[in-house]
DSSP file (Angstrom, degrees, kcal/mol; ACC not computed):
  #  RESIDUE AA STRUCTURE BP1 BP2  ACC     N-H-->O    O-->H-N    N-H-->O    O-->H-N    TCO  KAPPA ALPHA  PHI   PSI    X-CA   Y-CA   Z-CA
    1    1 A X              0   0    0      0, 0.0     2,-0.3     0, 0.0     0, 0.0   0.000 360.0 360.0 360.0 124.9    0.0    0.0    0.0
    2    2 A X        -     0   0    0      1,-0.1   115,-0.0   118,-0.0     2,-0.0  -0.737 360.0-112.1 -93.2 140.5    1.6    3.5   -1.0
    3    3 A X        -     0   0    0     -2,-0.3     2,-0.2   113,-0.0    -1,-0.1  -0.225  33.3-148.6 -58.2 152.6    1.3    6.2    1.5
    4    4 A X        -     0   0    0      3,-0.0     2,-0.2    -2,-0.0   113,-0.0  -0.467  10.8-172.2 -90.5 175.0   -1.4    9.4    0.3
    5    5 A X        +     0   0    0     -2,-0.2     3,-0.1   108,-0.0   105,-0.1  -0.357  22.0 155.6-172.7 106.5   -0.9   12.5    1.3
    6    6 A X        +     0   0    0     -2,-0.2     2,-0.7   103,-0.2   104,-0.1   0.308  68.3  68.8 -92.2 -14.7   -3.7   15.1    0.4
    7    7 A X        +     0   0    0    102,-0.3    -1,-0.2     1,-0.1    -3,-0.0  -0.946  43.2 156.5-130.8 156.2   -2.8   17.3    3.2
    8    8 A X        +     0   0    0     -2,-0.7     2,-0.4    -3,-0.1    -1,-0.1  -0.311  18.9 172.9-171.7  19.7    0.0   18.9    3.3
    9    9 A X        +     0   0    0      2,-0.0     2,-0.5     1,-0.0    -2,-0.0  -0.536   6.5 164.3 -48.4  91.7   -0.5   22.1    5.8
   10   10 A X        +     0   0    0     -2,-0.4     2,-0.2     0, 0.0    -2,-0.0  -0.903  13.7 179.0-151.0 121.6    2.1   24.1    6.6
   11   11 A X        -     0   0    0     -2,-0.5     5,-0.0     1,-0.1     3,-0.0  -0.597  29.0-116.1-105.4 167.8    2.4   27.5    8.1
   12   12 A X     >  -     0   0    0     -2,-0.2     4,-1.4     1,-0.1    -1,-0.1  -0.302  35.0-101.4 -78.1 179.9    5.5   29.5    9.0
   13   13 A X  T >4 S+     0   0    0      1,-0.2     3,-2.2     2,-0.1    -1,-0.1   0.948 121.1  49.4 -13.2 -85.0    6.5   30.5   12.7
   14   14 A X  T 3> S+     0   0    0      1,-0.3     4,-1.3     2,-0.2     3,-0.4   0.574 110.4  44.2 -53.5 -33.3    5.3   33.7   12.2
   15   15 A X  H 3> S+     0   0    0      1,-0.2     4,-0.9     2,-0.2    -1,-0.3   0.659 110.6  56.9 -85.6  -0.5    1.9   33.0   10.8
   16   16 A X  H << S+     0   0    0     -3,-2.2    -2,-0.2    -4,-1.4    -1,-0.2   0.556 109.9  41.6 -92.7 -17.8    1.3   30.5   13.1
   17   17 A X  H  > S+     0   0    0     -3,-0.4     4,-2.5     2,-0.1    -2,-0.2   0.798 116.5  50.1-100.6 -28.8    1.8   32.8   16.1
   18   18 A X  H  X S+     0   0    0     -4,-1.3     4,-1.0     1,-0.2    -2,-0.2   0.752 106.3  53.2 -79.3 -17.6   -0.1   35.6   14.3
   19   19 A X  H  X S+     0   0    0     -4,-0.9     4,-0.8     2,-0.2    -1,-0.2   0.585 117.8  43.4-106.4 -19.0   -3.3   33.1   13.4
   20   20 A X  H  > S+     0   0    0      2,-0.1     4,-1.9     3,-0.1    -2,-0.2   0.660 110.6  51.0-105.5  -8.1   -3.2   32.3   17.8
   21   21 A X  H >X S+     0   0    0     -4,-2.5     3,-1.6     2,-0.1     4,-0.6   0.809 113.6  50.4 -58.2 -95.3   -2.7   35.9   18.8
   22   22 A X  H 3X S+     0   0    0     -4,-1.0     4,-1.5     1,-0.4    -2,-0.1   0.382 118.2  31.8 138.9 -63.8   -5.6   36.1   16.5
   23   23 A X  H 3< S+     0   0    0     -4,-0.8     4,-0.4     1,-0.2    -1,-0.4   0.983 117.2  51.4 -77.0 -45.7   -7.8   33.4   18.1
   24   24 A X  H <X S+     0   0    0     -4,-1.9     4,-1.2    -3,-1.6    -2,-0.3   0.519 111.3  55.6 -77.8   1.8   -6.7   33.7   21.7
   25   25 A X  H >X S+     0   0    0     -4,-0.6     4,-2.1     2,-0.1     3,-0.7   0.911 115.9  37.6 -84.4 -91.9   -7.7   37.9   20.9
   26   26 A X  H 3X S+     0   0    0     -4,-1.5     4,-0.7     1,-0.3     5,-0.3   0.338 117.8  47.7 -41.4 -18.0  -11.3   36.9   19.8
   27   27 A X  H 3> S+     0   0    0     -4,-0.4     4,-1.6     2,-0.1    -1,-0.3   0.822 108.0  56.1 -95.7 -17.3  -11.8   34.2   22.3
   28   28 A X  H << S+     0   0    0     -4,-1.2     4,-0.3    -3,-0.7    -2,-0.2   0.702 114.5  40.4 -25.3 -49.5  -10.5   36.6   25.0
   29   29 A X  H >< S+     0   0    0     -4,-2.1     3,-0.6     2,-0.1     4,-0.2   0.815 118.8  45.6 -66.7 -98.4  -13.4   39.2   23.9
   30   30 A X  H 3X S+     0   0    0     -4,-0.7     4,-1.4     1,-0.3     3,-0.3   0.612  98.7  63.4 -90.2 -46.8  -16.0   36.9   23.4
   31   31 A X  T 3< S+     0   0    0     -4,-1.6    -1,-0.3     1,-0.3    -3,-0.1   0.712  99.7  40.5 -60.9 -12.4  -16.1   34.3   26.5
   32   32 A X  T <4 S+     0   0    0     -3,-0.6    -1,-0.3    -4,-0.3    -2,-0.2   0.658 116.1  56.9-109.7 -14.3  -16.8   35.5   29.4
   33   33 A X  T  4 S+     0   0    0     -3,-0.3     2,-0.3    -4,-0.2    -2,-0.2   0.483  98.0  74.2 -40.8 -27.3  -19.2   37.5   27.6
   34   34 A X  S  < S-     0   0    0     -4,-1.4     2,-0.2    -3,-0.0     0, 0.0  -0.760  85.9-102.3-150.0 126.4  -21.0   34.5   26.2
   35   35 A X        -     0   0    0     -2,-0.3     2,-0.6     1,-0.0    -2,-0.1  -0.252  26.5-151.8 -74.3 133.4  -23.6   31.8   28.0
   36   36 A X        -     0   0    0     -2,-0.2     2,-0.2    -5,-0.0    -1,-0.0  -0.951  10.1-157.6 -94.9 124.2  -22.3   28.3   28.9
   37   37 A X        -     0   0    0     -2,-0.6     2,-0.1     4,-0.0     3,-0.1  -0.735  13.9-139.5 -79.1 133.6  -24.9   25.5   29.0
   38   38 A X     >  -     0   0    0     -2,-0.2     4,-2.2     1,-0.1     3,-0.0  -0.576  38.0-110.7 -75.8 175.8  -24.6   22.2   30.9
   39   39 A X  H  > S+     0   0    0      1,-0.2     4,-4.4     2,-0.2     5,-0.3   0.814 124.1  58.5 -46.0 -41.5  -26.0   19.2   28.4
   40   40 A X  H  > S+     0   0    0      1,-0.2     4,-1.2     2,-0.2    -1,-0.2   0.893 110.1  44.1 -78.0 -10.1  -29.1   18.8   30.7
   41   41 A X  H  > S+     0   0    0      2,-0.2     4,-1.8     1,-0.1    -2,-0.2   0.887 118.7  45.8 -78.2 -42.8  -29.8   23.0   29.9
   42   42 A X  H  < S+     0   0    0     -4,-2.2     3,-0.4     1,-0.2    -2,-0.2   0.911 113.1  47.5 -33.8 -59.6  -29.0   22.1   26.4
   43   43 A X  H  < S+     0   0    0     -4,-4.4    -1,-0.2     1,-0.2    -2,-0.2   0.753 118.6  39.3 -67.7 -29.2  -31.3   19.0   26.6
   44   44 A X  H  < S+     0   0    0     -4,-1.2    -1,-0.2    -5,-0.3    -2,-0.2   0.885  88.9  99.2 -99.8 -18.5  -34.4   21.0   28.3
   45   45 A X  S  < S-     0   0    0     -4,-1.8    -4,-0.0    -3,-0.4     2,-0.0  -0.173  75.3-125.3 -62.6 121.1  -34.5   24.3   26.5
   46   46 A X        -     0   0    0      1,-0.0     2,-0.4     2,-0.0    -1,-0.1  -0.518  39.5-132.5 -72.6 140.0  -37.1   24.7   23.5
   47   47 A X        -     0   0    0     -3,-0.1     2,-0.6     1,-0.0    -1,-0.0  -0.675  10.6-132.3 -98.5 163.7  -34.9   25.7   21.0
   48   48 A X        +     0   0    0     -2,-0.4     5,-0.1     5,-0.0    -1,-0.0  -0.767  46.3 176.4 -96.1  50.9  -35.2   28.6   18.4
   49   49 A X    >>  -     0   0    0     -2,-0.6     3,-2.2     1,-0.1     4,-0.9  -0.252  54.7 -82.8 -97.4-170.8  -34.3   26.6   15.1
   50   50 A X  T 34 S+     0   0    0      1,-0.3     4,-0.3     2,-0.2     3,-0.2   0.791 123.3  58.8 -64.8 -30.2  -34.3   27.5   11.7
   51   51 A X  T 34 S+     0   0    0      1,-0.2     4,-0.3     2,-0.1     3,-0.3   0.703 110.2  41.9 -68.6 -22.2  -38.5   26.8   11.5
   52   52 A X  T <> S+     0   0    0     -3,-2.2     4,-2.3     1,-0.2     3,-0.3   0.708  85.6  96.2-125.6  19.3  -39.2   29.1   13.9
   53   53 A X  T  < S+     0   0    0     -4,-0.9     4,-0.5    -3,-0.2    -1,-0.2   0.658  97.3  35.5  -1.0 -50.7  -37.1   31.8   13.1
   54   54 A X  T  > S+     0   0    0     -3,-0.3     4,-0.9    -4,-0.3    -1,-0.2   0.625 102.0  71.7-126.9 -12.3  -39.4   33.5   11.3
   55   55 A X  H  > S+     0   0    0     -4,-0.3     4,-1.7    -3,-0.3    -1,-0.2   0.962 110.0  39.6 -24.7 -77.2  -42.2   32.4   13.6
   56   56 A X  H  < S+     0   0    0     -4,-2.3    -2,-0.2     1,-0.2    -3,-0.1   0.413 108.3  60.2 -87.9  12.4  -40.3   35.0   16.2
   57   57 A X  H  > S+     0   0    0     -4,-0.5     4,-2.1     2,-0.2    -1,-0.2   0.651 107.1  41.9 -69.9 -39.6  -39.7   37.3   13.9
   58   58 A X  H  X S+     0   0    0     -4,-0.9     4,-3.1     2,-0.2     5,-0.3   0.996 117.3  44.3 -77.6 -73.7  -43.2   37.9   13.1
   59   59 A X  H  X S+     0   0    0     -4,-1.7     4,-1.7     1,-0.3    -1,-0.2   0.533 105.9  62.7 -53.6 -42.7  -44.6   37.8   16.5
   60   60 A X  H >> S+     0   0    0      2,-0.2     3,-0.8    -5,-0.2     4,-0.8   0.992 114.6  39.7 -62.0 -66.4  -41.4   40.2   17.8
   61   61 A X  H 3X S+     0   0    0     -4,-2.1     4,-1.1     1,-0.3     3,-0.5   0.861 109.6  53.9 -55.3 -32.5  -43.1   42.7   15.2
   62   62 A X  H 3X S+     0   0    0     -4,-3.1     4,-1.8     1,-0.2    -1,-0.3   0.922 109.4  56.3 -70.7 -36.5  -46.9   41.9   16.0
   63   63 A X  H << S+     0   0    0     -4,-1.7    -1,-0.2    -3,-0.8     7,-0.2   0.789 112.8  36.7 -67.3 -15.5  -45.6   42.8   19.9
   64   64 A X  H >< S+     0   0    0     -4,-0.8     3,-0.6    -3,-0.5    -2,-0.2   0.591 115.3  55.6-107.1 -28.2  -44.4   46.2   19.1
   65   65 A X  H 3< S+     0   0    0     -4,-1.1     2,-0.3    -5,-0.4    -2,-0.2   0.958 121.5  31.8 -59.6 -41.9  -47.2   46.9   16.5
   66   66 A X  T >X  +     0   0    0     -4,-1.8     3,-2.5    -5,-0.2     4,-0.6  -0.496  62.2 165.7-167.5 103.4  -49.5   46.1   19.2
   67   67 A X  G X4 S+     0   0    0     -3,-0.6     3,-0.6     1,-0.3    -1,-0.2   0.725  70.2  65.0 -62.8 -24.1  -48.7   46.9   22.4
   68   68 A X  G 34 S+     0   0    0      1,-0.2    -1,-0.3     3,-0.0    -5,-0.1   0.405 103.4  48.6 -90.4  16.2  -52.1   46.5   24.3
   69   69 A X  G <4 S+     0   0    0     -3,-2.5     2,-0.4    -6,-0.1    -1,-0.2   0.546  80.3 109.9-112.8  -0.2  -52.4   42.6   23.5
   70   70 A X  S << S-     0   0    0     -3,-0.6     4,-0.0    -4,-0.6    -7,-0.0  -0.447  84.9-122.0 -56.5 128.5  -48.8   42.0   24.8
   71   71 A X    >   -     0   0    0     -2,-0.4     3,-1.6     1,-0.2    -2,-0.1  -0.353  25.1-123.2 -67.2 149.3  -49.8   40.1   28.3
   72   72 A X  T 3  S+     0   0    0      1,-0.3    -1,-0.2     3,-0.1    -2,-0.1   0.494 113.4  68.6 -77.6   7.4  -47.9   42.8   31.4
   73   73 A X  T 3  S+     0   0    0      1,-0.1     2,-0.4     2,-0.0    -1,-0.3   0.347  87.1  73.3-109.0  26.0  -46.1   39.9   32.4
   74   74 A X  S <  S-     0   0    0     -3,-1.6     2,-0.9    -4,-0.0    -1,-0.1  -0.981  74.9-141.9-123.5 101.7  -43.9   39.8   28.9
   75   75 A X    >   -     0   0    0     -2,-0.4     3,-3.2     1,-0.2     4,-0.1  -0.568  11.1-166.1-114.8  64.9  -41.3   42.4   28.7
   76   76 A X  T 3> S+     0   0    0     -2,-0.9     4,-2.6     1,-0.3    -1,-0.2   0.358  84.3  53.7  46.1 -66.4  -41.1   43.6   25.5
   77   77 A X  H 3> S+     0   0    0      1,-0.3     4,-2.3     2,-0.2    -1,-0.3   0.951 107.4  61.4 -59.0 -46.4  -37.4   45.6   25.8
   78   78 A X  H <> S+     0   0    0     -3,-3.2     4,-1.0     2,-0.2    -2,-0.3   0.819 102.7  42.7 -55.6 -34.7  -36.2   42.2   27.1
   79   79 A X  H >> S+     0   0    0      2,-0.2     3,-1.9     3,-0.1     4,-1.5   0.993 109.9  63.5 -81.5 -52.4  -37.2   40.1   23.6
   80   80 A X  H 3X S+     0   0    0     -4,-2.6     4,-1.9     1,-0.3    -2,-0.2   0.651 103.2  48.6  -6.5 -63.3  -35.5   43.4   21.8
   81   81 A X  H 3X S+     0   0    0     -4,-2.3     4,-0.8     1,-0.2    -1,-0.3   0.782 113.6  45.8 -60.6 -36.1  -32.4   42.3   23.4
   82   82 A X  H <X S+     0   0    0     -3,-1.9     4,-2.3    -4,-1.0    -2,-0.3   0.704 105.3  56.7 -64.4 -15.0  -32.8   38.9   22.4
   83   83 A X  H  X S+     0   0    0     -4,-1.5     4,-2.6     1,-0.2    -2,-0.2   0.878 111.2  40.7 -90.5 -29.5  -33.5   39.4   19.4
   84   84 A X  H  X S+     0   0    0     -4,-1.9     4,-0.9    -5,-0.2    -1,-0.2   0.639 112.6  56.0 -79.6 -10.0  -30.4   41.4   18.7
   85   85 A X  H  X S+     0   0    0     -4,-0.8     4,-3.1     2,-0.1     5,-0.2   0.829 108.1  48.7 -74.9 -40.3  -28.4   39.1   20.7
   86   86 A X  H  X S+     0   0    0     -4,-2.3     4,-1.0     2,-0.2    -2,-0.2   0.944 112.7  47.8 -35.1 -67.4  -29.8   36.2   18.2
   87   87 A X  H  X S+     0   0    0     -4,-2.6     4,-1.6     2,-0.2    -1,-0.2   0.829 118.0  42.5 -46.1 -44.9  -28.8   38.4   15.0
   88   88 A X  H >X S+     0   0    0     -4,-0.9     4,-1.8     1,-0.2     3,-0.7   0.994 115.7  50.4 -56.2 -63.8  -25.1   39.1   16.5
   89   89 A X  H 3X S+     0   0    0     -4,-3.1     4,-1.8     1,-0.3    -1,-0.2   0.649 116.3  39.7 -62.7 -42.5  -24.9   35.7   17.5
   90   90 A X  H 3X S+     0   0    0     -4,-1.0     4,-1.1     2,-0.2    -1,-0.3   0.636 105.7  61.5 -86.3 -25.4  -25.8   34.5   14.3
   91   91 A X  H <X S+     0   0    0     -4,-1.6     4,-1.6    -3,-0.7    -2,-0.2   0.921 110.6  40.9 -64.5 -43.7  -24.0   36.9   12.3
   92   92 A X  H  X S+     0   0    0     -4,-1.8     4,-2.7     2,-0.2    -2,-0.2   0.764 105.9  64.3 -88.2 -29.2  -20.4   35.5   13.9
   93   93 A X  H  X S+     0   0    0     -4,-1.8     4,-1.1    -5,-0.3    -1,-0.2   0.911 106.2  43.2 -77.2 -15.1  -21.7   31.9   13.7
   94   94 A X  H >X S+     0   0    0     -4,-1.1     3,-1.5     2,-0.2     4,-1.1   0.970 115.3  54.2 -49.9 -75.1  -21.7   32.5    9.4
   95   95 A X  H 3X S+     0   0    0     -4,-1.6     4,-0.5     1,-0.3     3,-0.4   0.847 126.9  14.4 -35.3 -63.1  -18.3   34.2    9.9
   96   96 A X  H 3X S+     0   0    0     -4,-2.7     4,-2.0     1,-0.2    -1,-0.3   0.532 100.1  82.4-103.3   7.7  -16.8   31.2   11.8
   97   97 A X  H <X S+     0   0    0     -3,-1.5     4,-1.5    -4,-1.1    -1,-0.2   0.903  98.4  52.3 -78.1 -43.1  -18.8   28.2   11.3
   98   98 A X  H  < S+     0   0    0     -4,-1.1    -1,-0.2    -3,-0.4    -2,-0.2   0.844 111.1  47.7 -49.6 -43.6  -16.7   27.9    7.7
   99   99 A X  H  X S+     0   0    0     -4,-0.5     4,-1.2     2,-0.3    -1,-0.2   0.597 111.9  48.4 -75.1 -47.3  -13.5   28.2    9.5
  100  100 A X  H >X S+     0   0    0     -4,-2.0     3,-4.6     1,-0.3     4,-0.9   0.908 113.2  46.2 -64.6 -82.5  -14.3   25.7   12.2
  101  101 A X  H 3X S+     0   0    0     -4,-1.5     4,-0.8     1,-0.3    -2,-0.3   0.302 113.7  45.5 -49.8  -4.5  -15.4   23.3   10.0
  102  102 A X  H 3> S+     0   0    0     -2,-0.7     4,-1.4     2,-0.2    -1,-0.3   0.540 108.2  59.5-109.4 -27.6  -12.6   23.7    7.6
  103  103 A X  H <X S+     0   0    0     -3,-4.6     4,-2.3    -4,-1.2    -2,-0.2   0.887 117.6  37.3 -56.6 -55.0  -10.1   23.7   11.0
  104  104 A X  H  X S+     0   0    0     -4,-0.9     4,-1.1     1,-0.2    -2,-0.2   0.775 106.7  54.1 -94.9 -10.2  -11.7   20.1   11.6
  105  105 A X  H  X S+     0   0    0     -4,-0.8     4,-4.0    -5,-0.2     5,-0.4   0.895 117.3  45.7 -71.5 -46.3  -12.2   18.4    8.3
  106  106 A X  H >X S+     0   0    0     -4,-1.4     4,-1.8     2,-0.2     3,-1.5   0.902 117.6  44.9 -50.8 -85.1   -7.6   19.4    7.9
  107  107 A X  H 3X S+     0   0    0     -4,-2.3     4,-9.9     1,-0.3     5,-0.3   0.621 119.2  40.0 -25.1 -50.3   -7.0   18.1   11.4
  108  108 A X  H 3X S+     0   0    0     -4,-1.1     4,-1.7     1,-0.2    -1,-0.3   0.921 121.8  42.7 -74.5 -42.8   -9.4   14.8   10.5
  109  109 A X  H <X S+     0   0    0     -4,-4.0     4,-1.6    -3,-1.5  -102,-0.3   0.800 120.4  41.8 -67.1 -23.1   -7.9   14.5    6.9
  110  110 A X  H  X S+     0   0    0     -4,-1.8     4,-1.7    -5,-0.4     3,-0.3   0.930 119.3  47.6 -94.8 -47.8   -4.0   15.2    8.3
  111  111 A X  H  X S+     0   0    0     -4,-9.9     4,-5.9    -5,-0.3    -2,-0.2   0.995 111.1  52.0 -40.1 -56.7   -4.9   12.7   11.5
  112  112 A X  H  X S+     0   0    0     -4,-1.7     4,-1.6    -5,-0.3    -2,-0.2   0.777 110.8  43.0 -50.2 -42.2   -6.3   10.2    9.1
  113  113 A X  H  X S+     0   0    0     -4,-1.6     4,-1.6    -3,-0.3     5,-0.3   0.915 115.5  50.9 -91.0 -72.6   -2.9   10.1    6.7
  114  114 A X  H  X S+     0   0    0     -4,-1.7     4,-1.7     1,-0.2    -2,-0.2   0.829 110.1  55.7 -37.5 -40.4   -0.6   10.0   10.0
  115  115 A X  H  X S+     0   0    0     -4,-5.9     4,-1.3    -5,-0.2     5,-0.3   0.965 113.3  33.4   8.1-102.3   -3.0    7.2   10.8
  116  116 A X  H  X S+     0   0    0     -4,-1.6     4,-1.9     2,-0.2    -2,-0.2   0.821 117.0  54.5 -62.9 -48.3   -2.4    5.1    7.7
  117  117 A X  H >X S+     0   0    0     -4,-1.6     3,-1.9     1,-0.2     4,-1.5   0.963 111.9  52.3 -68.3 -76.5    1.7    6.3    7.5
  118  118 A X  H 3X S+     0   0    0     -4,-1.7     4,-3.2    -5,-0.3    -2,-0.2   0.733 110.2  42.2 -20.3 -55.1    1.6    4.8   11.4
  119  119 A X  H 3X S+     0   0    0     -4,-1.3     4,-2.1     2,-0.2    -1,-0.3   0.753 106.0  68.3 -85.6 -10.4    0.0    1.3   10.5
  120  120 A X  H <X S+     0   0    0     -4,-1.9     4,-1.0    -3,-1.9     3,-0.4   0.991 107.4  35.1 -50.7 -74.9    2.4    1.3    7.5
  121  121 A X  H >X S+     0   0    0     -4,-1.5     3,-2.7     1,-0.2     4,-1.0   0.932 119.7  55.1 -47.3 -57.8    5.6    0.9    9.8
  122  122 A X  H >X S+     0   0    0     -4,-3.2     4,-1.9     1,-0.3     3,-0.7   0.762 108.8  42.5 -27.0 -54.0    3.6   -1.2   12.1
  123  123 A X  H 3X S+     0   0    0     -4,-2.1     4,-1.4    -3,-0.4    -1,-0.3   0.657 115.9  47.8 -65.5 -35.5    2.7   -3.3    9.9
  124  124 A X  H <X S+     0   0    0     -3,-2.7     4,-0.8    -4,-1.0    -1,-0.2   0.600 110.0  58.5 -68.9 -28.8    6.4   -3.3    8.4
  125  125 A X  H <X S+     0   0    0     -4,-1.0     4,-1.0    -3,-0.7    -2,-0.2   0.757 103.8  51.4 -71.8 -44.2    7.6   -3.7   12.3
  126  126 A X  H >X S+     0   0    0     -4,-1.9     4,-2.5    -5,-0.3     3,-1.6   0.983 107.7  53.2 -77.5 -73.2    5.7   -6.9   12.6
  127  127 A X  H 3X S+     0   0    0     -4,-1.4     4,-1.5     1,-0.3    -1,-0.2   0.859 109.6  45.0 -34.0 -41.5    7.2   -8.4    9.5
  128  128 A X  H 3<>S+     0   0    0     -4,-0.8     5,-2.6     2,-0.2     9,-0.3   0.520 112.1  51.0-103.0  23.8   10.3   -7.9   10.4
  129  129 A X  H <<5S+     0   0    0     -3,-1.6    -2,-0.2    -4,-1.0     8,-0.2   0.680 107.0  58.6 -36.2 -53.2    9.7   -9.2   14.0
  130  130 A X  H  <5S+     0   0    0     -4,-2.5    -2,-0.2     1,-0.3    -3,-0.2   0.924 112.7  38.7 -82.6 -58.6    8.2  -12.2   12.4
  131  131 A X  T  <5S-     0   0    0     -4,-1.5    -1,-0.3    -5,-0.3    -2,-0.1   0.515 115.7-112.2 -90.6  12.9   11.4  -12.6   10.7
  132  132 A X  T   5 +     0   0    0      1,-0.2     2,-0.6    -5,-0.1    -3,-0.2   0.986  47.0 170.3  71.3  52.3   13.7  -11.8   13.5
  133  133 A X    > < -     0   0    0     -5,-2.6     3,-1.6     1,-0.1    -1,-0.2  -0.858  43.2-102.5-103.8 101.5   15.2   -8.8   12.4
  134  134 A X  T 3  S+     0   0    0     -2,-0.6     2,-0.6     1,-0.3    -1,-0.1   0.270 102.8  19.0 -63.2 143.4   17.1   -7.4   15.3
  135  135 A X  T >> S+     0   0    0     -6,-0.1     3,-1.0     4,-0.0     4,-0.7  -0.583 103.3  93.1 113.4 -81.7   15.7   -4.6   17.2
  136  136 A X  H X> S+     0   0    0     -3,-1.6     3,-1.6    -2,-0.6     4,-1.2   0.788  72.2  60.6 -13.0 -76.9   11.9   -5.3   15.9
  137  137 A X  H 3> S+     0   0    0     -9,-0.3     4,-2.2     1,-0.3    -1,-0.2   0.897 107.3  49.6 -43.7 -45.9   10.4   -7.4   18.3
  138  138 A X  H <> S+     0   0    0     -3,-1.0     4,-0.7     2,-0.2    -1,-0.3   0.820 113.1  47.5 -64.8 -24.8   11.0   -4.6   20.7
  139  139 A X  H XX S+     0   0    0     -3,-1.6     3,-5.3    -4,-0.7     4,-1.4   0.989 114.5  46.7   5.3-114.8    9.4   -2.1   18.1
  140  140 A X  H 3X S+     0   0    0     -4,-1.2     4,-2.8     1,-0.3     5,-0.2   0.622 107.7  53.8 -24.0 -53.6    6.6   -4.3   17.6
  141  141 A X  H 3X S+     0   0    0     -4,-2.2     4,-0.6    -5,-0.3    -1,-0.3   0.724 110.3  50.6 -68.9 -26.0    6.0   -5.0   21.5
  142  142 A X  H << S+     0   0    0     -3,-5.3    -2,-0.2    -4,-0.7    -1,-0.2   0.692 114.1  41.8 -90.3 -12.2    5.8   -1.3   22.2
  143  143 A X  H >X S+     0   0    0     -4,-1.4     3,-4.3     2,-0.1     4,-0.8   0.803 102.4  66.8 -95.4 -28.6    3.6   -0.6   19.7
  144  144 A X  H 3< S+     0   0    0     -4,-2.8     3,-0.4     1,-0.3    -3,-0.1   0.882  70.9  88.0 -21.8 -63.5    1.1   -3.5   20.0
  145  145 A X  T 3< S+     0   0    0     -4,-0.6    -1,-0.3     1,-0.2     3,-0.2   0.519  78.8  64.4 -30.4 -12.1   -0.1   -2.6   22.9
  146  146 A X  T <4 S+     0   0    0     -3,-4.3     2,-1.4     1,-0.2    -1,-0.2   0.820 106.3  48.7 -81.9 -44.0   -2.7   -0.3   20.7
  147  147 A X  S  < S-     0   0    0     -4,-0.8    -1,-0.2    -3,-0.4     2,-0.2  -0.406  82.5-166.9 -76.3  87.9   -4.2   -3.5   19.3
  148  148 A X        -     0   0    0     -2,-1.4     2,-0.1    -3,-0.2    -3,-0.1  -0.545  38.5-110.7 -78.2 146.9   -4.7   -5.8   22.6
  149  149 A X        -     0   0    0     -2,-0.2    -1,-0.1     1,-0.0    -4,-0.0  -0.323  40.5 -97.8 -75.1 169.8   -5.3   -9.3   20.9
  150  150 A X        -     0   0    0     -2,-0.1     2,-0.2     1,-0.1    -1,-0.0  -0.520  39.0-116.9 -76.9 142.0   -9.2  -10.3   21.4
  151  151 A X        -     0   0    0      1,-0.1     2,-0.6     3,-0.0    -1,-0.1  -0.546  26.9-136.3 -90.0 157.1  -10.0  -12.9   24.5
  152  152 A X        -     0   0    0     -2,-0.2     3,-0.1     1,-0.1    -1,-0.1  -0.878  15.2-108.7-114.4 129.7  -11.2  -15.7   23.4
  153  153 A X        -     0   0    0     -2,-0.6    -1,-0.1     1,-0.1     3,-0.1  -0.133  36.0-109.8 -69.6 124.3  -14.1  -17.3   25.1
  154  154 A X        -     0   0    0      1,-0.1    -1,-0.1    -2,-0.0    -3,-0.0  -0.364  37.3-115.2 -46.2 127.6  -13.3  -20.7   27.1
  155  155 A X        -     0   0    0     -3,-0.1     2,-0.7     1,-0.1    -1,-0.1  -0.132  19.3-137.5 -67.0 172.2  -15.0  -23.6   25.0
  156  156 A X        +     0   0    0     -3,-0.1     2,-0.3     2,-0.0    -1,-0.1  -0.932  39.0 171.4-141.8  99.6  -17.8  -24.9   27.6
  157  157 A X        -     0   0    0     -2,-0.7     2,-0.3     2,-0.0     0, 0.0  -0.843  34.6-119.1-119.1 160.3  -16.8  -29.1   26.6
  158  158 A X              0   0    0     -2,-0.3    -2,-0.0     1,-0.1     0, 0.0  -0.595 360.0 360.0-120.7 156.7  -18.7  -31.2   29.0
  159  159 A X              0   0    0     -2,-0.3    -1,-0.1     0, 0.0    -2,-0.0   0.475 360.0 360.0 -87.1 360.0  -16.8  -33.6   31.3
């Protein structure tokens, strides 16, 4: 099997320090600014998804249009502020959603060929183990250890 290599990502020093100023600058703004959810808030919260967008869009207008069927216990200024936190919020996840995902598809493609380059040698390590090529078997015994071999169930033979 010949090794691939589609990626092939490589920045200098310098841009490499300027592209984590860069991130640790933006996560610096943004995070303590910005709500954390456990899973179980995640899990119980009615969500806001792309179908009812426009749901609370409408319904944000119909409240300022007509203020005497808003109920007094619904505080008007307060959905105003969500609803521009929504638009910000949604504006920067366009911006960076490309950028992540493009961050983790390299990482996953560049793991994925160090992967395959990895089980190459192994695989090359074990052969010459097999044939007793000195220096292998020790190789081979420190890398194994990712692959434990499978136990194998005691036959159940009657006495």
């Amino acid at each position: 099997m010949v090794q691939e290599n589609r990626s092939h990502l490589q920045f200098s020093p310098e841009k490499q320090a300027r592209i984590r100023a860069l991130a640790l600058e933006l996560r610096t703004e943004l995070l303590d600014e910005l709500s954390h959810l456990t899973p179980a808030d995640r899990h119980e919260l009615p969500k806001m998804g792309e179908k009812s967008v426009s749901f609370v869009m409408r319904t944000h207008e119909h409240m300022h249009k007509n203020a005497a069927l808003v109920p007094s216990y619904v505080d008007v200024s307060l959905l105003d502020v969500d609803m521009e936190t929504v638009n910000m919020m949604r504006d920067y996840e366009q911006l960076l959603l490309p950028v992540l995902t493009a961050i983790q598809d390299t990482m996953m493609l560049a793991g994925s060929e160090a992967y395959q380059a990895a089980l190459l040698f192994y695989r090359a390590v074990k052969g010459a183990a097999q044939a007793r090529v000195p220096g292998a078997e020790a190789i081979y015994n420190d890398l194994s250890t990712r692959f434990p071999a499978p136990r194998r169930a005691k036959s159940s033979q009657p006495a």
